[in-house]
C-alpha positions in Angstrom: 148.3 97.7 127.8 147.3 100.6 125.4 147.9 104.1 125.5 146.1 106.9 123.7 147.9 110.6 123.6 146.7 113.6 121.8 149.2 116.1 121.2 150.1 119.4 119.4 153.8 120.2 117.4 153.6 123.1 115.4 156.7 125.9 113.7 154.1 128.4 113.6 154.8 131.3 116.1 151.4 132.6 115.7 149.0 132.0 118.6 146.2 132.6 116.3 147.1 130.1 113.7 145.4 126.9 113.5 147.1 123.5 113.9 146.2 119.9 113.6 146.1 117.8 117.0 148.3 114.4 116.6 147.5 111.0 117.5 149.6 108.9 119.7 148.6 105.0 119.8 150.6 103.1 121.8 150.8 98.7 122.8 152.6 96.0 123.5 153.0 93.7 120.4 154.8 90.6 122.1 156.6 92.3 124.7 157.9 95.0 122.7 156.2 98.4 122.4 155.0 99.7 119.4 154.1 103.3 118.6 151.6 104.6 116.1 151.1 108.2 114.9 148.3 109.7 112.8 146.7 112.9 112.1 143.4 113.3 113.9 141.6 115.2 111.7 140.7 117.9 114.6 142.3 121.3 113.7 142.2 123.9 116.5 144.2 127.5 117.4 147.8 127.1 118.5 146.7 128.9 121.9 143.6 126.8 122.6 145.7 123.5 123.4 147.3 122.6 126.9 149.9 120.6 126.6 149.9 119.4 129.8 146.1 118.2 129.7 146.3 117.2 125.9 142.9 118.7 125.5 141.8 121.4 124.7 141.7 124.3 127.2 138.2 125.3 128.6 138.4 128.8 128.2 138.6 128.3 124.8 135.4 125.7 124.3 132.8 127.9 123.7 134.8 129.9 121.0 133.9 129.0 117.4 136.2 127.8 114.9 136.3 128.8 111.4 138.6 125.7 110.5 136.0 123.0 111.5 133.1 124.2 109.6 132.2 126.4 112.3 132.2 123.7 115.1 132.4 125.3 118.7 135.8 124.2 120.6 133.8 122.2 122.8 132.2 120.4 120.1 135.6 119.9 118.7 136.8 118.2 122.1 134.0 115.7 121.6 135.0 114.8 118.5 138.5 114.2 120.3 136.5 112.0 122.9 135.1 110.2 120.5 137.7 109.4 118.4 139.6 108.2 121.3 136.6 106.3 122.2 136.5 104.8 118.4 140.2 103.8 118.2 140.1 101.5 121.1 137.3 99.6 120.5 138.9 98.7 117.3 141.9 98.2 119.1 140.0 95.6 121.0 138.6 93.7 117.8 142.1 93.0 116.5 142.7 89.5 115.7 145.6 88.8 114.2 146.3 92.0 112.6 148.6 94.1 114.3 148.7 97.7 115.1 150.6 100.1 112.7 150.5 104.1 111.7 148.8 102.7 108.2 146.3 100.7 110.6 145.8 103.7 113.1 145.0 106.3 110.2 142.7 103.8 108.5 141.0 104.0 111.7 140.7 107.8 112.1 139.2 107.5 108.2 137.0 105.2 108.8 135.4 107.6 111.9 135.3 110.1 109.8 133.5 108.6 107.4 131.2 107.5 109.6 130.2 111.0 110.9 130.2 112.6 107.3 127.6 110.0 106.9 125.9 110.9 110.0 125.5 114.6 108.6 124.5 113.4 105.4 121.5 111.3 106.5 120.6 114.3 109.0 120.8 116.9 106.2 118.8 114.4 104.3 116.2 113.8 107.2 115.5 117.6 107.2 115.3 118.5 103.9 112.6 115.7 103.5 110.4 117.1 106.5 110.6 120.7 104.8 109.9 119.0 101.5 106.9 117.0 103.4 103.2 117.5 102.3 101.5 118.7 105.2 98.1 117.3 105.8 96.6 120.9 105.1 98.2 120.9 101.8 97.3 117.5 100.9 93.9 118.0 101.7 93.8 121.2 99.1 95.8 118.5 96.7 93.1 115.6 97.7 90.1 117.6 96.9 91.7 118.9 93.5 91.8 115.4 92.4 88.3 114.6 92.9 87.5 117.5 91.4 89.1 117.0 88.1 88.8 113.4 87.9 93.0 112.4 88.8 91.4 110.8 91.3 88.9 107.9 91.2 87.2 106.3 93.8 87.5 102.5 95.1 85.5 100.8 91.7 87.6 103.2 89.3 85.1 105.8 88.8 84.7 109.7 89.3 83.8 111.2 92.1 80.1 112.2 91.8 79.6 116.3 91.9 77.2 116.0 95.1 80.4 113.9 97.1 82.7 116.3 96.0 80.8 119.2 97.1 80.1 117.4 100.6 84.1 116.5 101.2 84.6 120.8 100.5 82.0 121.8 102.7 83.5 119.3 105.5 87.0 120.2 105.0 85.5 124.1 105.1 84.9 122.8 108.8 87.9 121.5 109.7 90.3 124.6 108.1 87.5 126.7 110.0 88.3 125.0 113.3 92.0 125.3 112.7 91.5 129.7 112.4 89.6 129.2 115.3 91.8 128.0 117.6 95.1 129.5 115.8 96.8 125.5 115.0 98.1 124.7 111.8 97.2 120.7 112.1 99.5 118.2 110.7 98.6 114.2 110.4 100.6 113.7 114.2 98.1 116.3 115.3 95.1 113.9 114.3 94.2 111.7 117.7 91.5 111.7 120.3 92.0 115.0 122.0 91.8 116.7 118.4 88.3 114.1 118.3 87.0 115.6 121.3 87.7 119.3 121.0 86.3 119.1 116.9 83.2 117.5 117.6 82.8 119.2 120.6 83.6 122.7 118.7 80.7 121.4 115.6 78.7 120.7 118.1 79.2 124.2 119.8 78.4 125.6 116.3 75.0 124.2 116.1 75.5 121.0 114.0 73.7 118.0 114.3 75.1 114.8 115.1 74.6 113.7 111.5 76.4 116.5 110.3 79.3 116.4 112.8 79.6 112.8 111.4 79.9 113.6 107.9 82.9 115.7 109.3 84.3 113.2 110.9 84.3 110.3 108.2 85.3 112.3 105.2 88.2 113.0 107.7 88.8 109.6 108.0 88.8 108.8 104.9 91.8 111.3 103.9 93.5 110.1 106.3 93.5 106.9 105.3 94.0 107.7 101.6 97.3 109.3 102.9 98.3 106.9 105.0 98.0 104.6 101.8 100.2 107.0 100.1 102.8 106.9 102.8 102.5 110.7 104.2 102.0 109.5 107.7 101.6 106.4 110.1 99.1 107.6 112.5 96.6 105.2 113.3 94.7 107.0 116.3 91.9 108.2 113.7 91.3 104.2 113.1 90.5 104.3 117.3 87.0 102.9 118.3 86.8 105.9 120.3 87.3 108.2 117.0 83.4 107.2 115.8 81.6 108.7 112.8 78.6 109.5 114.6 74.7 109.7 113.2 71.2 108.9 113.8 68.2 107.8 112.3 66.7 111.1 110.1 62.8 111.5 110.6 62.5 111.2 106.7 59.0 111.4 105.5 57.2 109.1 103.0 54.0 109.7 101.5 51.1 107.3 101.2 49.4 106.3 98.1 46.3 108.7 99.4 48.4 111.4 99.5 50.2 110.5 95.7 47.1 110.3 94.5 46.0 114.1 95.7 49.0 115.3 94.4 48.1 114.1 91.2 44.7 115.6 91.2 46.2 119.5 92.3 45.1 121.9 89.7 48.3 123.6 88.6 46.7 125.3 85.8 47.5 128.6 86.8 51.3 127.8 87.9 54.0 127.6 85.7 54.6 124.7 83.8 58.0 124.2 86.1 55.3 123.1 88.9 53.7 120.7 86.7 57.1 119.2 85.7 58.2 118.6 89.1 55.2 117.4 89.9 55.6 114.3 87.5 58.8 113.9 87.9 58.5 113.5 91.4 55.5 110.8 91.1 57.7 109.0 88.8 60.9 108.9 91.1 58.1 107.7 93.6 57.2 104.9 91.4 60.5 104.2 89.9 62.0 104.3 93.3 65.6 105.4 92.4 67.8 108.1 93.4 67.0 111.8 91.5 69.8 111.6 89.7 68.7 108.4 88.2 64.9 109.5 87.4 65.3 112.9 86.3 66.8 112.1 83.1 64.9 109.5 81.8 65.0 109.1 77.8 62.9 106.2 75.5 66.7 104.6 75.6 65.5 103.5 79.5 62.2 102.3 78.0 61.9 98.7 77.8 58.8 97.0 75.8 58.4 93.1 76.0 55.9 90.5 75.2 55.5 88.1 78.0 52.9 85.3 78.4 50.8 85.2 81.8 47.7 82.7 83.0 44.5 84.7 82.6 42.0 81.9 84.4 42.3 79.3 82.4 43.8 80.7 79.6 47.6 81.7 78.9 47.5 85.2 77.5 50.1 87.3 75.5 50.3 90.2 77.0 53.0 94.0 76.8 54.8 94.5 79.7 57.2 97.4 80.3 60.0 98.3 82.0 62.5 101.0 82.9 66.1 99.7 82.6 68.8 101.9 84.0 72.5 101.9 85.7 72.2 103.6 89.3 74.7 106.5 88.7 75.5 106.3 92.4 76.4 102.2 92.4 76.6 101.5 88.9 74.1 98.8 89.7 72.1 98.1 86.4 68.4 97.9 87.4 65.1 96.9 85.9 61.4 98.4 87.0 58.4 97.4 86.0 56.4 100.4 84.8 52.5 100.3 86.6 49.4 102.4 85.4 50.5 105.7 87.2 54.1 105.8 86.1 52.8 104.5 82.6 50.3 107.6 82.5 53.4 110.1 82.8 55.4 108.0 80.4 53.5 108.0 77.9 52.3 111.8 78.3 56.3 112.9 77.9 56.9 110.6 75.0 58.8 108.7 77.1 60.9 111.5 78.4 60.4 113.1 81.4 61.6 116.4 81.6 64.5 117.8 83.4 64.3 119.8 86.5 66.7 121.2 89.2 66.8 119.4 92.2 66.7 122.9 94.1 64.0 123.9 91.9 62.0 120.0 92.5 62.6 120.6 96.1 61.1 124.1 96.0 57.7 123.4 94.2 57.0 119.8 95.2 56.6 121.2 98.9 54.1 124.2 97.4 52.4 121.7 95.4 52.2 119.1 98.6 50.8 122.2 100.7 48.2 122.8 97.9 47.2 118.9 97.9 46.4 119.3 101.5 49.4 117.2 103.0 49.7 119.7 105.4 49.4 117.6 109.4 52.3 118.3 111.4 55.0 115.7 112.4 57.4 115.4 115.3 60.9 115.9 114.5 63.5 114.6 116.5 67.4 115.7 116.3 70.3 116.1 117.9 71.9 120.1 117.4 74.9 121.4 119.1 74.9 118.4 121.2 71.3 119.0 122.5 67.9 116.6 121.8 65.3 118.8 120.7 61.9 118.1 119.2 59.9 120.2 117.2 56.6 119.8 114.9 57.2 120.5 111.5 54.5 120.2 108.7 54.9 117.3 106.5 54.6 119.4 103.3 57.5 121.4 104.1 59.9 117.8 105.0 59.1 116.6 101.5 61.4 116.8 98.7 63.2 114.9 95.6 64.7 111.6 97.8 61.5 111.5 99.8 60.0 109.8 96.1 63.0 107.3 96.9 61.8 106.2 100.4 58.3 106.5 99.4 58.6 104.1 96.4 60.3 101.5 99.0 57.9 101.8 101.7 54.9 101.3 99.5 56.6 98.3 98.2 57.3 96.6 101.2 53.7 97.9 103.1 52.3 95.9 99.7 53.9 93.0 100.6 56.9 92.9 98.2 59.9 90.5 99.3 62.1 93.1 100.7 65.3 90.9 98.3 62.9 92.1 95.0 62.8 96.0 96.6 66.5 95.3 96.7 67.0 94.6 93.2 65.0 97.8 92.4 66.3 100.0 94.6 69.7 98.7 94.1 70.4 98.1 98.0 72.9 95.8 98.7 71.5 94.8 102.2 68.4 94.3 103.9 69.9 96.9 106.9 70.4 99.6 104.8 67.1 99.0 102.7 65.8 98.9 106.2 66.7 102.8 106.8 64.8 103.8 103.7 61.2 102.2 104.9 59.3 104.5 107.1 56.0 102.6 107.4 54.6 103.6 111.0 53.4 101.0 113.6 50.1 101.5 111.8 50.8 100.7 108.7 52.9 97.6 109.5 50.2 96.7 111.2 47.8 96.6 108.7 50.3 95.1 106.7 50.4 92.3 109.0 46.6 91.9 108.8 46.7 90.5 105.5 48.8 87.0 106.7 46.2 84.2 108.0 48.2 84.0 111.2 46.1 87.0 112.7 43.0 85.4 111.2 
């Protein structure tokens, strides 16, 4: 049987002075008893100890000590518990060894060691969550980034102007919400509740459920570059619950009546920015492409070929042209054959349409679409601050530069035009999304479906 003694032996007369407590490790080695001394590492003040106890007394535990780095008393006696604790579990894992003062102070080393370590990874542990990005700061750092170019999106390219500027204005939001309800959010912050109160908060705001969305998914999208990165493991945001939200916009097209009278509108007396934006529009409506892909058109985008083609009996050389691009957007090379109408603006720019300001396209092509008499009123349905509403808008006023985008798609397809060619024009890469873009009515589909022989 072992026995464990702490004990204190000290010359110094002074009560104050501090002394080191002594081990005593005692067993039975083959009958005989065998005694083991070593220092315990634990220094205390010569009045603190009772002898008769061998512990420290408990008037004294709450007192700090200057020799233990500033350990309380009563964290010193745990460290006596401990040890105690320590050496008799290796006591118990002897084999064949057998006990000695050199085996007893290895022991008390080896604890020690242990618990320096302990500090040392906790030090460690806390200096890296001071020294830990927040998700506030690595938002600032993420939208730096795309700013400058540092860094690219998922086919190694920059960050287009018009993302960028969305991601600010949505993270705007979010540091908005954060004054507003006095938090400093960090990633562990970032789970259904914080869902619920943000939307609801946007919503609350006036928002529609479009734009609440685009909140929402550019936050998702940090977090998941982050998460990449290592900064956090939270995967709440990935929850089914935590949706981007959106509906269907009442986009407008135009029909090739109403092209047609904006073509004929007498802008003599307007400034030549109206005329501009005039053909630039009609061209993005017969190119069908994105504005930043038709307002910059050059002769380098001008394609001439000779092609043959079956003219009744005959086969016939004939010119055929074509606008070749790469979608900005997509980086989706593209090729459009050029009809009479977009040929007409072509050639009366040289083959280089003029550049205009989206702001400034947006501004006159509604002016110009009230002036060609597109002025009937359509019902618009959203969903702001978490409310349906409906109101009736007129058309002129809903038109601007990506209406020439949905246009060009929906006269292709009301024409009859495999929706997999409008693809390759527009650069779609499904039929769902393609979808979104065509507007065509009941009506129109309708008469689109007159022209098959089944409703013969």
């Amino acid at each position: 049987m072992a026995s464990f003694i702490y004990s204190v032996r000290t010359t110094q007369k002074d009560a104050n002075a501090d002394v080191m407590v002594r081990i005593r490790f005692s067993a039975y080695v083959e009958g005989k008893k065998v005694d083991t001394y070593a220092q315990s590492g634990v220094k205390i003040p010569k009045k603190a100890w009772d002898d008769k106890k061998a512990a420290i007394k408990s008037a004294f535990t709450s007192t700090a000590n200057s020799a233990n780095e500033g350990k309380t008393l009563d964290n010193l006696q745990n460290d006596l518990n401990e040890i105690k604790t320590f050496v008799f579990q290796r006591y118990n894992m002897l084999g064949e060894e057998r006990i000695s003062t050199q085996w007893l102070e290895g022991i008390i080393t080896e604890y020690w060691d242990i618990r320096r370590q302990i500090v040392e990874d906790e030090r460690q542990v806390k200096e890296a969550l001071a020294n830990k990005e927040t998700f506030n700061q690595y938002i600032s750092r993420y939208i730096n980034e795309i700013e400058s170019g540092t860094r690219l999106t998922n086919k190694n390219t920059k960050y287009k102007t018009g993302t960028v500027k969305a991601v600010k204005a949505s993270m705007v939001q979010f540091a908005n919400y954060q004054k507003a309800t006095k938090c400093q959010l960090d990633f562990t912050d970032i789970n259904l509740d914080f869902y619920r109160n943000f939307t609801h908060w946007l919503a609350g705001k006036g928002y529609t459920t479009n734009s609440i969305g685009k909140c929402v998914k550019d936050l998702k999208n940090i977090l998941a570059n982050a998460q990449e990165e290592g900064l956090h493991d939270n995967d709440e945001y990935k929850g089914r619950r935590f949706k981007v939200t959106a509906e269907e916009a009442d986009n407008v097209y135009l029909t090739a009546e109403e092209l047609d009278a904006l073509a004929k509108v007498d802008l003599s007396t307007k400034a030549q920015g109206y005329s501009d934006a005039r053909d630039v529009f009609l061209a993005g409506c017969w190119l069908a492409q994105r504005v930043s892909d038709y307002n910059h058109l050059s002769p380098e985008n001008i394609e001439t070929r000779k092609e043959t083609a079956l003219v009744g009996d005959k086969i016939v050389e004939m010119e055929k042209t074509y606008v070749v691009l790469i979608q900005k957007k997509t980086g989706s090379r593209v090729r459009i054959p050029v009809n009479k109408q977009l040929q007409t603006i072509l050639t009366k720019y040289q083959n280089k349409l003029p550049y205009i300001w989206e702001q400034k396209l947006n501004q006159y092509i509604k002016i110009i679409a009230e002036m060609a008499g597109i002025t009937q009123t359509v019902e618009i349905a959203t969903t702001k601050g978490g409310e349906k509403r409906t109101e009736w808008v007129s058309k002129c006023n809903l038109i601007k530069s990506h209406t020439a985008r949905r246009t060009g798609a929906t006269l292709m397809y009301l024409s009859g035009m495999d929706v997999f060619d409008i693809c390759r024009i527009t650069g779609h890469t499904s039929i769902k999304t393609l979808r979104k873009y065509i507007k065509a009515d009941e009506l129109d589909v309708a008469e689109k479906m007159r022209k098959y022989q089944y409703f013969d």
